[in-house]
C-alpha positions in Angstrom: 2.0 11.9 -2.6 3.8 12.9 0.6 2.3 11.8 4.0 1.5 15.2 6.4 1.1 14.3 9.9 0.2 17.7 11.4 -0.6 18.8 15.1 -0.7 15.1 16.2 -1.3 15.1 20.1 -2.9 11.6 22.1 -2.1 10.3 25.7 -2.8 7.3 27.0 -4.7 8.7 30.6 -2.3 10.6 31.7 0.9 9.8 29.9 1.7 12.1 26.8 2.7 10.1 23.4 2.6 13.0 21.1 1.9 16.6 21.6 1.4 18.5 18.9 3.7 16.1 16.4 4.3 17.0 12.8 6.3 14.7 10.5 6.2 14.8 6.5 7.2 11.5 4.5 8.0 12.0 1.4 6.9 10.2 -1.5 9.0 6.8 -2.2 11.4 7.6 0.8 12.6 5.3 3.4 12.6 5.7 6.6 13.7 3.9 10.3 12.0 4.8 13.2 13.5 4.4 16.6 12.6 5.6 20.2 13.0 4.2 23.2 10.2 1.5 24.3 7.0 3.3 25.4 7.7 6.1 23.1 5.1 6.1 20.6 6.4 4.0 17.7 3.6 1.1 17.2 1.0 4.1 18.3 2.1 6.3 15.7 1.9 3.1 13.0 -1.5 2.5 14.6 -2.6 5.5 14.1 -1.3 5.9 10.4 -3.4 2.9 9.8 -6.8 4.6 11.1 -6.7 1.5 14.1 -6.1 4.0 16.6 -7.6 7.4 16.9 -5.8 10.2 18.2 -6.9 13.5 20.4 -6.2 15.5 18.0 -4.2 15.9 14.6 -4.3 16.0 10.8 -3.4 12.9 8.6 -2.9 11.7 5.7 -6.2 10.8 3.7 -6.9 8.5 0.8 -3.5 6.3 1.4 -3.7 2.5 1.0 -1.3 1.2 3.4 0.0 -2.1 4.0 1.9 -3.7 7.4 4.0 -6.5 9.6 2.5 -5.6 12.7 4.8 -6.9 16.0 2.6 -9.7 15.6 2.8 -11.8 12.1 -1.2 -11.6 12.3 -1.2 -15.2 9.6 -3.9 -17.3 8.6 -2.0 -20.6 11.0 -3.3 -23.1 8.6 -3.0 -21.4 5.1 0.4 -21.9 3.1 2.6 -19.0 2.3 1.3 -18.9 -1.2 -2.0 -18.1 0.3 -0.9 -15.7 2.8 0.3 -13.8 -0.5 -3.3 -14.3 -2.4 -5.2 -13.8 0.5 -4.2 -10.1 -0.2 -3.6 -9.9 -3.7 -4.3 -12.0 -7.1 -6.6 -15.3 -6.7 -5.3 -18.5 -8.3 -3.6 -17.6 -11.4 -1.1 -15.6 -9.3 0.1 -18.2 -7.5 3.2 -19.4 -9.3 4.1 -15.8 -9.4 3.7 -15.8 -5.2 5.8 -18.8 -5.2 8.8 -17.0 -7.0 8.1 -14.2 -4.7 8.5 -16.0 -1.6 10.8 -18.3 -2.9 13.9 -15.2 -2.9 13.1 -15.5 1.2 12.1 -19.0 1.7 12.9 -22.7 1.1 10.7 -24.1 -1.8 9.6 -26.7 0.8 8.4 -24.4 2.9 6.2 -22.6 0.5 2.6 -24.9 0.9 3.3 -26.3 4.6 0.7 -24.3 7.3 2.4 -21.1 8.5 1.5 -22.4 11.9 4.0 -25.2 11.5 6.9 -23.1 10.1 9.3 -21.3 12.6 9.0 -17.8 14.1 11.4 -16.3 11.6 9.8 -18.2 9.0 6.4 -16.7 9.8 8.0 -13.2 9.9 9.6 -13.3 6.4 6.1 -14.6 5.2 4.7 -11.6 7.1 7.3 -9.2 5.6 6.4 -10.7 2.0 3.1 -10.3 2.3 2.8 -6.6 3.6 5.6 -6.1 0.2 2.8 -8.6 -2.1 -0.1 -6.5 -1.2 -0.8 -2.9 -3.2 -0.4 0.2 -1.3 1.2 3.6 -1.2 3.2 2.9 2.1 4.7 0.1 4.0 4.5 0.2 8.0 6.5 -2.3 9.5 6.6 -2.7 13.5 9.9 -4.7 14.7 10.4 -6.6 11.0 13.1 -8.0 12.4 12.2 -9.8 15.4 13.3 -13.1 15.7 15.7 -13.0 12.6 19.6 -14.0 13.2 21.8 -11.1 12.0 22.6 -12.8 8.4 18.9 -13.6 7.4 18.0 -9.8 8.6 20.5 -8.4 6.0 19.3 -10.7 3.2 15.3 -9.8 4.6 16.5 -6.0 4.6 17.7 -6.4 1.0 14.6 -8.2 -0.1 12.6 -5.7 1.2 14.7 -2.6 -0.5 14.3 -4.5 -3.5 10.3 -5.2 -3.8 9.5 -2.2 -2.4 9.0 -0.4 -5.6 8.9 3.1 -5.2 6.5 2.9 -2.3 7.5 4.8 1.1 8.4 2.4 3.6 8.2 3.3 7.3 9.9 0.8 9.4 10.2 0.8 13.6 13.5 -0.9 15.1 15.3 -1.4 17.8 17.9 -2.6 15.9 19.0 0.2 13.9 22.8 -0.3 14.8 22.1 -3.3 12.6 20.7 -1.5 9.5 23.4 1.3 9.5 25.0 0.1 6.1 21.3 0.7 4.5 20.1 4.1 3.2 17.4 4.8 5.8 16.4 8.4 7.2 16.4 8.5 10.6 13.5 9.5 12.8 13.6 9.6 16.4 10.5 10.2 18.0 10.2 13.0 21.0 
């Protein structure tokens, strides 16, 4: 199904974010989002999500979304495995997590805590599990943050791949970066 955003407007006190915003997604498509900071992007995720309300607007109902929020939001002292089952599968699945993370992630890596493996680490974990989990659409705030420019291209082909046909909204500020992938361009008001 596409995603209708229609007649969006919300302010935070005085400042404007969206004023009567509309924006259709279309089914399976893939799109980059960039604005200026301040601009709206994380709000407009936030909202998608139902973890912010807005003033006024129609959404999309009955979508199952999944995310990388700016912040990896990971269970510190579960593996990666578990990061993976925590939102899909219980035990049985877990070789199949393994191979999953294992296209992103040194096999050694795979059982330590997340809390002991580095910031980029973390983020491809958090990137694998928003791609593990079942949804319609994939929001992803700043996926690349903290990622040197060779292990963003292979994260950005990673994600193309497992995305399935699944529409896949992703904020950057890095979209000079991206510019060889087939994204549609949105730039907020």
């Amino acid at each position: 199904m596409d995603l209708n955003i229609s007649g969006l407007s919300h302010r935070f006190g005085d400042k404007v974010i969206f004023d009567d915003f509309s924006l259709t997604l279309r089914r399976g498509g893939l799109y980059g989002l960039t604005a200026p900071s301040g601009r709206g992007k994380t709000t407009l995720l936030r909202i998608l999500m139902g973890l912010q309300v807005p003033d006024a607007g129609t959404l999309p109902q009955g979508v199952r979304y999944s995310a990388v929020f700016q912040m990896d939001r990971l269970l510190p002292g579960r593996s990666a495995v578990d990061q993976l089952l925590f939102v899909r599968g219980g035990k049985r699945e877990a070789e199949a997590c393994r191979a999953f993370l294992a296209e992103l992630l040194p096999e050694g890596s795979l059982d330590q805590p997340v809390g002991e493996l580095s910031g980029g680490m973390q983020r491809r974990v958090a990137i694998a599990r928003a791609l593990w989990a079942e949804s319609d659409c994939i929001l992803m705030d700043e996926p690349f943050t903290g990622l040197d420019e060779d292990t963003l291209h292979k994260t950005a082909d990673f994600i193309l791949a497992k995305r399935k046909d699944r529409t896949l909204l992703l904020s950057t500020h890095q979209k000079e970066l991206l510019e060889a992938y087939p994204f549609e361009w949105l730039t907020l008001p």
